[in-house]
N, CA, C and O atoms as a GROMACS GRO file, in nm:
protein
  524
    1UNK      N    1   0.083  -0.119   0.000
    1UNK     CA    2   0.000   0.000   0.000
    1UNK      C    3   0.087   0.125   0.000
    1UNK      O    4   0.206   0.135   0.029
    2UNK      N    5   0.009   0.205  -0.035
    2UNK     CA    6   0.128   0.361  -0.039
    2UNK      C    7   0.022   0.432   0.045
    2UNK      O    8  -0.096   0.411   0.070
    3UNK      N    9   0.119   0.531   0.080
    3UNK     CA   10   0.082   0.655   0.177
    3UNK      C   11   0.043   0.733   0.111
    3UNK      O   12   0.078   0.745  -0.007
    4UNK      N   13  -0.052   0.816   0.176
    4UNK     CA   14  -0.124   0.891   0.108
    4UNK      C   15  -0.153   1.068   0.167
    4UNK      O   16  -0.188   1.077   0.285
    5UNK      N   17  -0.139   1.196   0.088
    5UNK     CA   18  -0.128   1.267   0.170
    5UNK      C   19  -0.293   1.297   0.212
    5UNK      O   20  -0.386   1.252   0.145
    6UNK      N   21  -0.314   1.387   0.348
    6UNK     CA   22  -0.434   1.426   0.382
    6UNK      C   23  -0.471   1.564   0.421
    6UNK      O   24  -0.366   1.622   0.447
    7UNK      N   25  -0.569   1.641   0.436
    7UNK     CA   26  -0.569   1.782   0.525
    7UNK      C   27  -0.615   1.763   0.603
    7UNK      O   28  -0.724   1.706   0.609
    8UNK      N   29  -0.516   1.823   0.741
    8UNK     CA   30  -0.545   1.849   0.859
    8UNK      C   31  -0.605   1.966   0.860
    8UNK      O   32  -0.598   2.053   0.773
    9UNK      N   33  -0.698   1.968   1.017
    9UNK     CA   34  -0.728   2.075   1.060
    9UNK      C   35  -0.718   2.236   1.102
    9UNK      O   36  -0.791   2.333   1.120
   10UNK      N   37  -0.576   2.196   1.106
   10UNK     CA   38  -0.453   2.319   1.119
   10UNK      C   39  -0.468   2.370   0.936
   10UNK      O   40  -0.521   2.475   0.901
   11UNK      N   41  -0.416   2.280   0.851
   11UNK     CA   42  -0.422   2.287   0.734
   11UNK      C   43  -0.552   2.399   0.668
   11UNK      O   44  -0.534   2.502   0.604
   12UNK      N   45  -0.680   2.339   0.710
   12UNK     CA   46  -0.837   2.409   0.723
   12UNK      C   47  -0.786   2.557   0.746
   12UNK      O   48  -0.784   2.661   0.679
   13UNK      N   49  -0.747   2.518   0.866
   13UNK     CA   50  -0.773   2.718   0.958
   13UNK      C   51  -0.680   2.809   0.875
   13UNK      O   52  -0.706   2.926   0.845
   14UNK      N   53  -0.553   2.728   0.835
   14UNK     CA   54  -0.472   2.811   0.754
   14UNK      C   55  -0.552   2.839   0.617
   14UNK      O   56  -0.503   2.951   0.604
   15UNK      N   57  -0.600   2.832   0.554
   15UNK     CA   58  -0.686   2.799   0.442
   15UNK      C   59  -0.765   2.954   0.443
   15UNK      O   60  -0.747   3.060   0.383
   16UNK      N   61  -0.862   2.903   0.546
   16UNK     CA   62  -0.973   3.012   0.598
   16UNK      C   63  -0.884   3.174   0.649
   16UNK      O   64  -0.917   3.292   0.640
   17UNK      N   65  -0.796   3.124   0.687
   17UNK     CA   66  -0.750   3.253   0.763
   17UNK      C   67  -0.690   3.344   0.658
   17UNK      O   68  -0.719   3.463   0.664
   18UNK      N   69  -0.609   3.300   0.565
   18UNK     CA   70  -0.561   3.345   0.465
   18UNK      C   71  -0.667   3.431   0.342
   18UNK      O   72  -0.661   3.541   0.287
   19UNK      N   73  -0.736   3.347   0.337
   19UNK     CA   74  -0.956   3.386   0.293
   19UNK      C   75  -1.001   3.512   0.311
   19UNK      O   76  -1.041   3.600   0.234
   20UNK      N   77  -0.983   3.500   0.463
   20UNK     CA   78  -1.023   3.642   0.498
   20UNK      C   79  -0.962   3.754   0.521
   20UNK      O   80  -1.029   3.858   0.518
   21UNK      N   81  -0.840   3.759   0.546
   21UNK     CA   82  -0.751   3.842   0.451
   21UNK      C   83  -0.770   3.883   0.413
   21UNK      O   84  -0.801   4.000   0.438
   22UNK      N   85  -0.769   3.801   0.263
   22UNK     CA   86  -0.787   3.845   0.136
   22UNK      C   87  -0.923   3.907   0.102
   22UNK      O   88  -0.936   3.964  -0.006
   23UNK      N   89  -1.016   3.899   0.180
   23UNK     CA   90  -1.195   3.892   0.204
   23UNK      C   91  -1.178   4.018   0.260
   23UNK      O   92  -1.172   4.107   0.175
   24UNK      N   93  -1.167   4.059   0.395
   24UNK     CA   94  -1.164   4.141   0.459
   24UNK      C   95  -1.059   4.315   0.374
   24UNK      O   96  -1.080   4.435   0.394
   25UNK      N   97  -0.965   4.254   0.296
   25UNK     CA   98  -0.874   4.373   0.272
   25UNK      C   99  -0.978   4.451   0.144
   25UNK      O  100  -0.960   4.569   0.115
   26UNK      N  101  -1.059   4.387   0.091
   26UNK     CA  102  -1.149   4.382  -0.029
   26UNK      C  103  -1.279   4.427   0.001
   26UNK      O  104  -1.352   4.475  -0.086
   27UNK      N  105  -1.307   4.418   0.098
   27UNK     CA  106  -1.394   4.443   0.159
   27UNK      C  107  -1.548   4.346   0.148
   27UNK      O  108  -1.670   4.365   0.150
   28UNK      N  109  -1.480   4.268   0.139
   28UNK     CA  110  -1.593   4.114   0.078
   28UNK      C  111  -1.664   4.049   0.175
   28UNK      O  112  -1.587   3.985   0.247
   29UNK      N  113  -1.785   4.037   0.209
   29UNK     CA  114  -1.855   3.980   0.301
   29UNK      C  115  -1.892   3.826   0.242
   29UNK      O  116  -1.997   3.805   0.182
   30UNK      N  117  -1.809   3.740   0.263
   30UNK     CA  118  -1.825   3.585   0.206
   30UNK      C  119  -1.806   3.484   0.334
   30UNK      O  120  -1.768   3.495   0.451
   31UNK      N  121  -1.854   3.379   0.248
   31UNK     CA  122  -1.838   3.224   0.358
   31UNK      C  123  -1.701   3.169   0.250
   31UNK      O  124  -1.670   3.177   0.131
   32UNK      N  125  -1.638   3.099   0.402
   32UNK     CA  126  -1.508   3.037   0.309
   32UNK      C  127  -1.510   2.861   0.339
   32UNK      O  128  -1.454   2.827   0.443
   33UNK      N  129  -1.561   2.769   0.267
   33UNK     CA  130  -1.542   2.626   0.303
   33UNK      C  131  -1.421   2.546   0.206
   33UNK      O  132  -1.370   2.572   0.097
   34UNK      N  133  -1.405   2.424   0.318
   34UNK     CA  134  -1.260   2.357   0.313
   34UNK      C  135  -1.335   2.218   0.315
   34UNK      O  136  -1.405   2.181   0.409
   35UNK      N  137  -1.311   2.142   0.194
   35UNK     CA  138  -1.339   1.980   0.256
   35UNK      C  139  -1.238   1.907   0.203
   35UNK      O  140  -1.165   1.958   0.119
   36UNK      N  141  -1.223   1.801   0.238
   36UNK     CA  142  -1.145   1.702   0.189
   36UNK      C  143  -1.155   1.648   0.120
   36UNK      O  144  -1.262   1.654   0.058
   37UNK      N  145  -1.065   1.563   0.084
   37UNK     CA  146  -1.100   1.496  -0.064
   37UNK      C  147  -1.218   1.424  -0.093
   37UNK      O  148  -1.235   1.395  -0.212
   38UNK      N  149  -1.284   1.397  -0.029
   38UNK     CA  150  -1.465   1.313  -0.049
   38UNK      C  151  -1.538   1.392  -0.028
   38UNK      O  152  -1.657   1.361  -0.030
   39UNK      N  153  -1.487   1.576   0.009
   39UNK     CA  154  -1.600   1.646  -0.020
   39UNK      C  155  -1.643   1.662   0.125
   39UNK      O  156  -1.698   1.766   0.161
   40UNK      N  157  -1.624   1.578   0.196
   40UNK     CA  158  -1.652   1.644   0.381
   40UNK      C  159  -1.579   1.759   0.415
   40UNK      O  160  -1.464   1.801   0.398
   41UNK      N  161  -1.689   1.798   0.471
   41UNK     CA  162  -1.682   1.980   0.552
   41UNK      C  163  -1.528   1.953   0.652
   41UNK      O  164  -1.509   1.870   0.740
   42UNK      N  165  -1.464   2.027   0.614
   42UNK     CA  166  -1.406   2.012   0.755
   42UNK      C  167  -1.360   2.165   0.825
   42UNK      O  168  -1.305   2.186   0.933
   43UNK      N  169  -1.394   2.237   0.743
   43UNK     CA  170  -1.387   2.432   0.798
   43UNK      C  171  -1.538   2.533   0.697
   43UNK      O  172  -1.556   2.540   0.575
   44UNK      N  173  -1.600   2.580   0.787
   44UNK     CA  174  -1.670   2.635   0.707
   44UNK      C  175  -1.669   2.769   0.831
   44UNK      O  176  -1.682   2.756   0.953
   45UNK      N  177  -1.646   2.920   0.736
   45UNK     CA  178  -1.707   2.982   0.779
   45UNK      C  179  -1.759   3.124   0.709
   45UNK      O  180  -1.749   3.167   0.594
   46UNK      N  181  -1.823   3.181   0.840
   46UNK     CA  182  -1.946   3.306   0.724
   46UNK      C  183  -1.866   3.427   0.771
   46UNK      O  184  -1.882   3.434   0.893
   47UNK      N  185  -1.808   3.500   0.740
   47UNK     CA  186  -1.747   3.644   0.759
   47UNK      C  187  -1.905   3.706   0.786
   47UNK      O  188  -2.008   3.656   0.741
   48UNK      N  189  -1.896   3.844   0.881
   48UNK     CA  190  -1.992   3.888   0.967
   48UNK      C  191  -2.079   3.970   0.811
   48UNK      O  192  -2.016   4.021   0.718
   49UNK      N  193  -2.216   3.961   0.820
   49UNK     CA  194  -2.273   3.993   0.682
   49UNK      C  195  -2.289   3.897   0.540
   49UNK      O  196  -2.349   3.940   0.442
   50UNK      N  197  -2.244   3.799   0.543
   50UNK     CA  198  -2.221   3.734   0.423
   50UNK      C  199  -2.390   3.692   0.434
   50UNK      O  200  -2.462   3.679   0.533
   51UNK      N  201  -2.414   3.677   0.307
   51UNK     CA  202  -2.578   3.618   0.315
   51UNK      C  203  -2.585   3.421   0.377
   51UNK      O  204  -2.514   3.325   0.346
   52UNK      N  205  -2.658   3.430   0.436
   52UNK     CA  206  -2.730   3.271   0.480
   52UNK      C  207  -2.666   3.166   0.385
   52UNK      O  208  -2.580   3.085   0.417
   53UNK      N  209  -2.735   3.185   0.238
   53UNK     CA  210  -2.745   3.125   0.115
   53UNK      C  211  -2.560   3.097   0.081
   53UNK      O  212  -2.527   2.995   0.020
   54UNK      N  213  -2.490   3.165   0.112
   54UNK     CA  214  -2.351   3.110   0.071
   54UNK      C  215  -2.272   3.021   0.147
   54UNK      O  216  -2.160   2.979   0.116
   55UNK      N  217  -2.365   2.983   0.287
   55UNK     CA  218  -2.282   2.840   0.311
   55UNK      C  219  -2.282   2.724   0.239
   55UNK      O  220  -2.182   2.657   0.209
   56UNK      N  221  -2.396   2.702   0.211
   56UNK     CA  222  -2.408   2.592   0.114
   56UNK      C  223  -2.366   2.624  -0.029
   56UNK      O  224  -2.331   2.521  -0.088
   57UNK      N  225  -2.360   2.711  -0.086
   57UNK     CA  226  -2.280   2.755  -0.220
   57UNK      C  227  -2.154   2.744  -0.200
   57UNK      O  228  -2.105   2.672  -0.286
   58UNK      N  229  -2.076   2.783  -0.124
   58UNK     CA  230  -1.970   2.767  -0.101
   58UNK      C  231  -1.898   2.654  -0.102
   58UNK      O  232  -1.795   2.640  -0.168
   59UNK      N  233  -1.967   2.535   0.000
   59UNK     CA  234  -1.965   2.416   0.050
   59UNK      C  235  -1.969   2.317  -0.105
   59UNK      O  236  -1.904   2.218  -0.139
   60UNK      N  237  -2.066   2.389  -0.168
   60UNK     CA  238  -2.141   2.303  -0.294
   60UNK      C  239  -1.957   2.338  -0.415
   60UNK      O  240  -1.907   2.275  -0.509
   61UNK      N  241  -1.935   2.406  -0.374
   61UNK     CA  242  -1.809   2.462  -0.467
   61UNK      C  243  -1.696   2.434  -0.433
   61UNK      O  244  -1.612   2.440  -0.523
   62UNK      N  245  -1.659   2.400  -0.323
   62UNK     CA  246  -1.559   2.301  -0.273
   62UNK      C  247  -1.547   2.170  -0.324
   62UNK      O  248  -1.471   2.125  -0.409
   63UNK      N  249  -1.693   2.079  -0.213
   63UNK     CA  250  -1.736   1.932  -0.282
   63UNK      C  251  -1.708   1.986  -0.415
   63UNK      O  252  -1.593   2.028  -0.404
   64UNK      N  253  -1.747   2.010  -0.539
   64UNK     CA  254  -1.784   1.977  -0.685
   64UNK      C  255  -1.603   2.029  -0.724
   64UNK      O  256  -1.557   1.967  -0.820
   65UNK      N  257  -1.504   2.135  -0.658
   65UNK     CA  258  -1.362   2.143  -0.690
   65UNK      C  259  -1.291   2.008  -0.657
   65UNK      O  260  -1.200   1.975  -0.733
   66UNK      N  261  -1.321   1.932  -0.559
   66UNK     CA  262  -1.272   1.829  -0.486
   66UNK      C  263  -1.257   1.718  -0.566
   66UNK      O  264  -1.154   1.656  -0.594
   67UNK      N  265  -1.392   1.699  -0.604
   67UNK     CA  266  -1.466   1.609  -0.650
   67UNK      C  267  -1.402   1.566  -0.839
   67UNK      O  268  -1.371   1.459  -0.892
   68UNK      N  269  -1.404   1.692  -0.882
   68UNK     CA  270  -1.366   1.698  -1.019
   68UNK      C  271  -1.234   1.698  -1.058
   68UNK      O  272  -1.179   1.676  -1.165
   69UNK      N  273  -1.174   1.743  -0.897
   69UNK     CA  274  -1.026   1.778  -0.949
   69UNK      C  275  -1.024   1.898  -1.015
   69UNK      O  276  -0.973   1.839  -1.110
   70UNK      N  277  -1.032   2.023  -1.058
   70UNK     CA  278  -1.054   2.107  -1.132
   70UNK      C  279  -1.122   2.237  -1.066
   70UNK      O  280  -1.196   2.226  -0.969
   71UNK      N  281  -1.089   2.370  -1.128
   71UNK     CA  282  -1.140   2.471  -1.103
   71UNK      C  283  -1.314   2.446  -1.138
   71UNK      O  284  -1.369   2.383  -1.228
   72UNK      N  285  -1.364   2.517  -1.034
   72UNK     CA  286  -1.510   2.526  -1.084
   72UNK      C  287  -1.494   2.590  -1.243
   72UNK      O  288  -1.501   2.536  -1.353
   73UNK      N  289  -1.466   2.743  -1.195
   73UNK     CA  290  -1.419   2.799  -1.314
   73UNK      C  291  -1.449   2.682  -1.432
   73UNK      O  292  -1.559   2.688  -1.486
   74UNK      N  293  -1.366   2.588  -1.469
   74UNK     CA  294  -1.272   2.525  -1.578
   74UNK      C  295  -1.443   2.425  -1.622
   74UNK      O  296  -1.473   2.384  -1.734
   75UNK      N  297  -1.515   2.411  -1.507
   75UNK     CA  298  -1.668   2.315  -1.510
   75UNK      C  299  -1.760   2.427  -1.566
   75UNK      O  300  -1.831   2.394  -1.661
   76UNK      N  301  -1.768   2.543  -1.526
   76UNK     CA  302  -1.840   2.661  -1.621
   76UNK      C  303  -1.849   2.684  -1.750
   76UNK      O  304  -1.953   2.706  -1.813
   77UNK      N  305  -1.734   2.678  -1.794
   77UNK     CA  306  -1.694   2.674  -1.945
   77UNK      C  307  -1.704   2.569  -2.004
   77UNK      O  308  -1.690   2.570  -2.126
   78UNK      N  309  -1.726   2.473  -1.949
   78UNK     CA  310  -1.738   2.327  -1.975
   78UNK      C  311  -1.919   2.346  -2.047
   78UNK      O  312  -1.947   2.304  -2.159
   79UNK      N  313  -1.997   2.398  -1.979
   79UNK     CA  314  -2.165   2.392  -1.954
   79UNK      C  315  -2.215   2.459  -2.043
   79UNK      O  316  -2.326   2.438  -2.092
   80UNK      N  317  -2.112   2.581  -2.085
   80UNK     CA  318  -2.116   2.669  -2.233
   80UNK      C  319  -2.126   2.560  -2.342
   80UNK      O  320  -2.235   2.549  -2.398
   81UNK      N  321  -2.037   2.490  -2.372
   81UNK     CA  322  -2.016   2.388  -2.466
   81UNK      C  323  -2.095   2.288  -2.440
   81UNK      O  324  -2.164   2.250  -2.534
   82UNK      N  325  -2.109   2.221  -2.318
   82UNK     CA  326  -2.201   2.110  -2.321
   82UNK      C  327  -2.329   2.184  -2.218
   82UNK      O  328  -2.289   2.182  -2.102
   83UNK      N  329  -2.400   2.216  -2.223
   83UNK     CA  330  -2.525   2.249  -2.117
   83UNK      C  331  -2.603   2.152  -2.074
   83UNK      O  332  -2.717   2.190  -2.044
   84UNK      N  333  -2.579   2.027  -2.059
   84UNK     CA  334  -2.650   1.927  -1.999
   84UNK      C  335  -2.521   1.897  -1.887
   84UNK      O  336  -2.549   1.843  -1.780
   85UNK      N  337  -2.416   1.926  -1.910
   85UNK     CA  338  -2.329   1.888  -1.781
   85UNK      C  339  -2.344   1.944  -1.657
   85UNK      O  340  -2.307   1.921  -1.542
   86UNK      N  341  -2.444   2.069  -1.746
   86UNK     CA  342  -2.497   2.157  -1.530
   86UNK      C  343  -2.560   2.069  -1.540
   86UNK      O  344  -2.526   2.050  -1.657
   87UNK      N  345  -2.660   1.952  -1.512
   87UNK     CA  346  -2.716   1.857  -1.447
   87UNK      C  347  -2.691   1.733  -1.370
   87UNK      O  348  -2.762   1.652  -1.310
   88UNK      N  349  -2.530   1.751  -1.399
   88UNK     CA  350  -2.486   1.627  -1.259
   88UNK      C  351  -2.476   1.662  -1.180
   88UNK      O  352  -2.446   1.774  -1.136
   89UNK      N  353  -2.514   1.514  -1.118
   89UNK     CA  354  -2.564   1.560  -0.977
   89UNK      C  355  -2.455   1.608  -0.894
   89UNK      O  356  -2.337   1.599  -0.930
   90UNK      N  357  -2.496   1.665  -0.772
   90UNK     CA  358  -2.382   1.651  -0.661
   90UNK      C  359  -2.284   1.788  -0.711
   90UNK      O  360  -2.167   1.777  -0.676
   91UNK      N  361  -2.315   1.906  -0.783
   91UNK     CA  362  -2.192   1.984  -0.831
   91UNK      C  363  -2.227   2.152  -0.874
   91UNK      O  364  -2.326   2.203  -0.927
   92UNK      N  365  -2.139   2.190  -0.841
   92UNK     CA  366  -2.209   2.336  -0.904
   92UNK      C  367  -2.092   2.417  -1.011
   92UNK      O  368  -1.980   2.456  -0.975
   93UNK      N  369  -2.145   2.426  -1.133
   93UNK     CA  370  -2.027   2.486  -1.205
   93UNK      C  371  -2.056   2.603  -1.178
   93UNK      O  372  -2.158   2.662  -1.214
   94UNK      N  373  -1.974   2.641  -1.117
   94UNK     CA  374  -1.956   2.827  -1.102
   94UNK      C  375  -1.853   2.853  -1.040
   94UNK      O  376  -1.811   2.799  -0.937
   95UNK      N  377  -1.796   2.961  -1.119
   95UNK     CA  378  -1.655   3.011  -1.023
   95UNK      C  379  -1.692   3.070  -0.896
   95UNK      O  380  -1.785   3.141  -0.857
   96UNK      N  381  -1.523   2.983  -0.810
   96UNK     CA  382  -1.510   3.021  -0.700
   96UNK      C  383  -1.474   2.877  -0.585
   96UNK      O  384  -1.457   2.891  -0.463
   97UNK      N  385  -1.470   2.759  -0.650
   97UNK     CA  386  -1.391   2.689  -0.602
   97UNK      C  387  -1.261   2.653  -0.682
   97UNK      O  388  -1.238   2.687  -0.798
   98UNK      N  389  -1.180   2.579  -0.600
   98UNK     CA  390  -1.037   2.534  -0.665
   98UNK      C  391  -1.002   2.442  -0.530
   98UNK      O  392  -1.009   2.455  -0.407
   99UNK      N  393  -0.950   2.318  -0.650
   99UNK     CA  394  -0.889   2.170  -0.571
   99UNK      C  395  -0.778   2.227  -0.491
   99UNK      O  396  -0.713   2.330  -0.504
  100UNK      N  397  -0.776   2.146  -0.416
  100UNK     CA  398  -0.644   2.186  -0.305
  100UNK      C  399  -0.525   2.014  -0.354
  100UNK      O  400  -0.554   1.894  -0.362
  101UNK      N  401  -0.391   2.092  -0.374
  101UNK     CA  402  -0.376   1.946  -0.477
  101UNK      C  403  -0.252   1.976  -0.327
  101UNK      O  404  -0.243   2.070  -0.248
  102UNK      N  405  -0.179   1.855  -0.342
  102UNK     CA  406  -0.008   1.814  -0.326
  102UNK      C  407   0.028   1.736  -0.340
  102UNK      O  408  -0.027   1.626  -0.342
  103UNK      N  409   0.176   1.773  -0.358
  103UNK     CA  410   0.260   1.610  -0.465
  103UNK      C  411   0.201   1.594  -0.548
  103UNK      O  412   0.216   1.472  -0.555
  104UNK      N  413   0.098   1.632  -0.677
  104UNK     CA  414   0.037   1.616  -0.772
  104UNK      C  415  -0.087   1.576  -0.721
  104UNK      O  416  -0.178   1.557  -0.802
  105UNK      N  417  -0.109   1.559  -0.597
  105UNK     CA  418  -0.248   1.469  -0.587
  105UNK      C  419  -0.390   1.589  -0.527
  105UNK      O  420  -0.359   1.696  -0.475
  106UNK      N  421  -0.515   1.554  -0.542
  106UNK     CA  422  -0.615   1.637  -0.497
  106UNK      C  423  -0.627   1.575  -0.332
  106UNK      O  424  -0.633   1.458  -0.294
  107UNK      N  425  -0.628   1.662  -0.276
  107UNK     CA  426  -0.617   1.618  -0.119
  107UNK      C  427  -0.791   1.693  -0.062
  107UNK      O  428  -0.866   1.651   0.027
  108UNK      N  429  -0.804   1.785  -0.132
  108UNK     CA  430  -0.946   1.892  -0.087
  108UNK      C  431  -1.017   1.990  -0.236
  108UNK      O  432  -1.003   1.985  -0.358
  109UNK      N  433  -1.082   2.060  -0.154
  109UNK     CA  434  -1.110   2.180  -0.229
  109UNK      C  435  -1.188   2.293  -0.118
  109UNK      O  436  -1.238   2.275  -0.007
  110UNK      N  437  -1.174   2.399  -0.190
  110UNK     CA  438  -1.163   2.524  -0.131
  110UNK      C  439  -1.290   2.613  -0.168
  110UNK      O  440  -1.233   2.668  -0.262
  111UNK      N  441  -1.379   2.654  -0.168
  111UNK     CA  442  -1.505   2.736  -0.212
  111UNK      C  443  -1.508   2.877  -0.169
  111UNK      O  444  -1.409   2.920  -0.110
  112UNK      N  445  -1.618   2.965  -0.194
  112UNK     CA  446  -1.577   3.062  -0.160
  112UNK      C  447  -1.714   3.090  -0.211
  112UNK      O  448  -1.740   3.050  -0.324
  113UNK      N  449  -1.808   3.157  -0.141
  113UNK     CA  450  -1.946   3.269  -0.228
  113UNK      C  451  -1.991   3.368  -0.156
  113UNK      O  452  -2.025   3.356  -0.038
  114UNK      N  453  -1.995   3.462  -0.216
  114UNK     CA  454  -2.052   3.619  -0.182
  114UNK      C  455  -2.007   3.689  -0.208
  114UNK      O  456  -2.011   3.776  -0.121
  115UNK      N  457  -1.947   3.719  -0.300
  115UNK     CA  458  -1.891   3.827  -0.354
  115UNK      C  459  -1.878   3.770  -0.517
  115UNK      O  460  -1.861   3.650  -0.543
  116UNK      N  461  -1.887   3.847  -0.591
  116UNK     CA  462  -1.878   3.865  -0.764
  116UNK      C  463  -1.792   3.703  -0.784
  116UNK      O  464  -1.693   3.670  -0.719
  117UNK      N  465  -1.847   3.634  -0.869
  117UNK     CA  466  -1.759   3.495  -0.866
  117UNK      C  467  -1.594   3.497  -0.896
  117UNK      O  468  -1.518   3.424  -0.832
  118UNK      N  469  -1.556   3.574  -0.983
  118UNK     CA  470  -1.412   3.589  -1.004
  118UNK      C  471  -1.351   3.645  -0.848
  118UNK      O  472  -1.263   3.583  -0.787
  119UNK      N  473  -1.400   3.743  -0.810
  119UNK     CA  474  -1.352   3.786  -0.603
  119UNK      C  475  -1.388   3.672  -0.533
  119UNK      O  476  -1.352   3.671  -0.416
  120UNK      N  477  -1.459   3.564  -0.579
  120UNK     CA  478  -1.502   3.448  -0.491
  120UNK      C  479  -1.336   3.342  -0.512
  120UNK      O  480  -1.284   3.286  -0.416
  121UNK      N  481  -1.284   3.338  -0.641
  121UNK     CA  482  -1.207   3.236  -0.663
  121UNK      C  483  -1.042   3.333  -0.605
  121UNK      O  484  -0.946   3.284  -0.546
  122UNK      N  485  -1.064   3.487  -0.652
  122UNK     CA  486  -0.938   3.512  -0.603
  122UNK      C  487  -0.908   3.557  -0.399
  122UNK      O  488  -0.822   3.610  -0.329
  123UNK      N  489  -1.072   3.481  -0.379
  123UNK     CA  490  -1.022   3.480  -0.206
  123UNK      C  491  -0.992   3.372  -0.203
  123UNK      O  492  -0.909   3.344  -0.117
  124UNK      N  493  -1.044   3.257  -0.295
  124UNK     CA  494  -1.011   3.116  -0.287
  124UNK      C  495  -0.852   3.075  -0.298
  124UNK      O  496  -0.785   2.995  -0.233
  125UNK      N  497  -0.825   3.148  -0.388
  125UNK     CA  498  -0.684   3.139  -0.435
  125UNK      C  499  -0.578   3.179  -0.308
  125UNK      O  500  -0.480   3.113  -0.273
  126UNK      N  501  -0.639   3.342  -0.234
  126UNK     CA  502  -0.506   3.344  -0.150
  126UNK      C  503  -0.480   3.243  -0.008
  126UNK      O  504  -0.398   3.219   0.080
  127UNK      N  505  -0.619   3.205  -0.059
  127UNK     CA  506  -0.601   3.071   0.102
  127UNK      C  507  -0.515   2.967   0.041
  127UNK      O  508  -0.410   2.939   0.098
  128UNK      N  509  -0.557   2.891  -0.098
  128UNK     CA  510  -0.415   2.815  -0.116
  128UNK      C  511  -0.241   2.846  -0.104
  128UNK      O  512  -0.137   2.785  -0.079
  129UNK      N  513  -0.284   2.967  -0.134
  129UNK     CA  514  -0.129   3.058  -0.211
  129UNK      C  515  -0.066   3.016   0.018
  129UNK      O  516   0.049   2.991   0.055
  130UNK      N  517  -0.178   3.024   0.097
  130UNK     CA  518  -0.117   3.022   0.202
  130UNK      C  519  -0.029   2.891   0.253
  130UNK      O  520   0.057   2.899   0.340
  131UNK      N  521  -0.065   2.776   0.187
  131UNK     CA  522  -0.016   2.640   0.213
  131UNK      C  523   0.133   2.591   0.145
  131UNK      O  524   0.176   2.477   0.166
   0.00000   0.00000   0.00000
């Protein structure tokens, strides 16, 4: 058997913390979620103001980055060309998640909603840029 890498919890907070940062310097009222590679929650949170509705968007944009391996982003453009692919299940193409990879491998993904989807992926981004 081979070893395999995983995200820790520490891993999560660094994630999120870096998020809001980047959230807060912008002045972005968003939720920032972290799951692991099967898509379980393991950090979710709502910056003070963010609407209700973006935990689960967020969450939904992680799972479906995780899941695909791939920028949401990269599943958006995908739906242009094929428009029956927004109908699988379990996924949301819209920017603002991105896989959390290492050593080449997908270990998580990262979400991000409430703010304009491109400010959703580049808060997403400075939480990786933190790892």
């Amino acid at each position: 058997m081979r070893n395999k890498s995983c995200l820790s919890a520490a891993d999560a907070q660094k994630i999120v913390a870096a998020c809001k940062v980047e959230a807060e310097k912008n002045k972005w009222t968003v939720t920032i979620a972290v799951v692991d590679e099967g898509g379980y929650l393991l950090h979710l949170e709502r910056l003070d103001g963010a609407q209700g509705q973006s935990a689960p968007i967020a969450t939904l944009k992680a799972q479906t980055a995780a899941a695909a391996r791939t920028p949401t982003k990269t599943l958006e453009e995908v739906v242009k060309e094929r428009p029956a692919t927004a109908a699988f299940p379990g996924r949301l193409a819209v920017q603002g998640g991105l896989p959390i990879t290492y050593q080449g491998e997908c270990v998580g993904g990262v979400g991000v909603s409430g703010a304009k989807s491109h400010e959703d992926e580049q808060v997403a981004k400075a939480g990786l840029a933190a790892l």
